[in-house]
Structure formats: structure tokens, C-alpha cells
C-alpha positions as CSV (number, residue, x, y, z in Angstrom):
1,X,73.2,-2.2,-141.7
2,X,71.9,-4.5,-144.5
3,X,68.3,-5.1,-145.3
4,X,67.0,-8.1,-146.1
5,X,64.1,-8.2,-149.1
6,X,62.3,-9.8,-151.4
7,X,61.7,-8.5,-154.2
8,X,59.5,-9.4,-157.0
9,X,60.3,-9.0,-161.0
10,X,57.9,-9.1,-163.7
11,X,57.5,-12.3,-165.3
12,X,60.0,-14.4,-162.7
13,X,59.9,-16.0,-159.4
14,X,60.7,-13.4,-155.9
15,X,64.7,-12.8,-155.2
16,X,65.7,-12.4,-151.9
17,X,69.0,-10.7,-151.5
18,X,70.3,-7.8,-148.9
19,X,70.3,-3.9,-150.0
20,X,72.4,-1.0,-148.1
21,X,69.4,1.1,-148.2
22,X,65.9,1.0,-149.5
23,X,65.2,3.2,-152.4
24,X,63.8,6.2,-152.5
25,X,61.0,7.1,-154.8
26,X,62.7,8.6,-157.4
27,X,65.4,5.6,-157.6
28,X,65.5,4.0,-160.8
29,X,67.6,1.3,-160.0
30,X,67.6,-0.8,-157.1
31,X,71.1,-3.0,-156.1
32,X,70.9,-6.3,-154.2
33,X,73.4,-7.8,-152.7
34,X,73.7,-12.0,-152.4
35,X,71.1,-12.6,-154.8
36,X,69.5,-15.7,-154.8
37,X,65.7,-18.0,-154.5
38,X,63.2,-18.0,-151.3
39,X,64.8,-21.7,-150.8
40,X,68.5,-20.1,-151.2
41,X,69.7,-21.9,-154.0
42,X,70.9,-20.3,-157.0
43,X,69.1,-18.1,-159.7
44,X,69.1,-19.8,-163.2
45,X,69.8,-16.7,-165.0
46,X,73.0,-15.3,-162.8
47,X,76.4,-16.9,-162.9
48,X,77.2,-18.5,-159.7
49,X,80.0,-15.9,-158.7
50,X,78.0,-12.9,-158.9
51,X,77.3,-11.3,-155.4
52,X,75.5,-7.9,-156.7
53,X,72.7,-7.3,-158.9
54,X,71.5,-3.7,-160.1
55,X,68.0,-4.0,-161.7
56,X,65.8,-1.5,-163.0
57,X,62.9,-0.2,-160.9
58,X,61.0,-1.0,-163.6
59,X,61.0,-4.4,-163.7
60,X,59.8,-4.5,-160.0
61,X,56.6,-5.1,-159.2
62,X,56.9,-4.6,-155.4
63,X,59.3,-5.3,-152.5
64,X,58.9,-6.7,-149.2
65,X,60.9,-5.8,-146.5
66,X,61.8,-9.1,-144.4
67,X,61.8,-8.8,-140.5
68,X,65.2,-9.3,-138.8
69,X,65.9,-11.6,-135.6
70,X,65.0,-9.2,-133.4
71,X,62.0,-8.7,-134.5
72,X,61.0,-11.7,-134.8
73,X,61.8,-12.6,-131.0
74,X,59.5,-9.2,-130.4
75,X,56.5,-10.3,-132.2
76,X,55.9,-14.6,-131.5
77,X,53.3,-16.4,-132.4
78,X,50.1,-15.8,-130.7
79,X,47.4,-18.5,-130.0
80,X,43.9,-17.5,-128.6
């Protein structure tokens, strides 16, 4: 089941795309699938076709790890 992410190069704005599987510590390359920006439009720098991206790990600054629907539904918004 894919996972959706956002990751975050050096130097440019956060993708958001889907991965297989997360990497694993000793990955050095990470592949992300339906690349594109937080607003879902198109990144500048990749041809419109391309569906799959392999980058570098060390290019990434960090990752984050989107929730899904369900877990969204689990966890609402609280008021106190």
C-alpha cells in the first residue's frame, strides 16, 4: 500500500508524492511516485509526463509521513 510523504530537498520547496515503502537507514536513494507541489500542481524542474522520481538521500533534508483517511477520521479535531 502506498505512502503518502512529503519530502523536503535542500535548496527547494517540499514534494509530496507516494513511495512503496519508506527507506531504511542505509537507503541511499529514495523513489517517489506522482511527484508534484503541496498545492498539486506541477514541479518546474520535471517534465509533465514523468510519474517517478529517484533522488538521492542526500539531498533530503527530512521526510514527513502524511496521515491517511483513516486516520484522519480516528484523530478529529478537538476543542476544549
Amino acid at each position: 500500500m502506498p505512502v503518502t510523504v512529503l519530502v523536503h530537498l535542500s535548496g527547494e520547496d517540499p514534494v509530496v508524492g507516494e513511495v512503496e515503502e519508506l527507506p531504511a537507514p542505509t537507503d541511499t536513494i529514495i523513489t517517489v511516485n506522482n511527484p508534484r507541489r503541496r498545492d498539486g500542481k506541477d514541479l518546474p524542474y520535471i517534465q509533465g509526463n514523468v510519474v517517478t522520481v529517484v533522488w538521492p538521500m542526500h539531498r533530503i533534508n527530512f521526510i514527513e509521513i502524511m496521515p491517511t483517511a483513516e486516520e484522519e477520521k480516528l484523530i478529529g479535531f478537538v476543542r476544549e
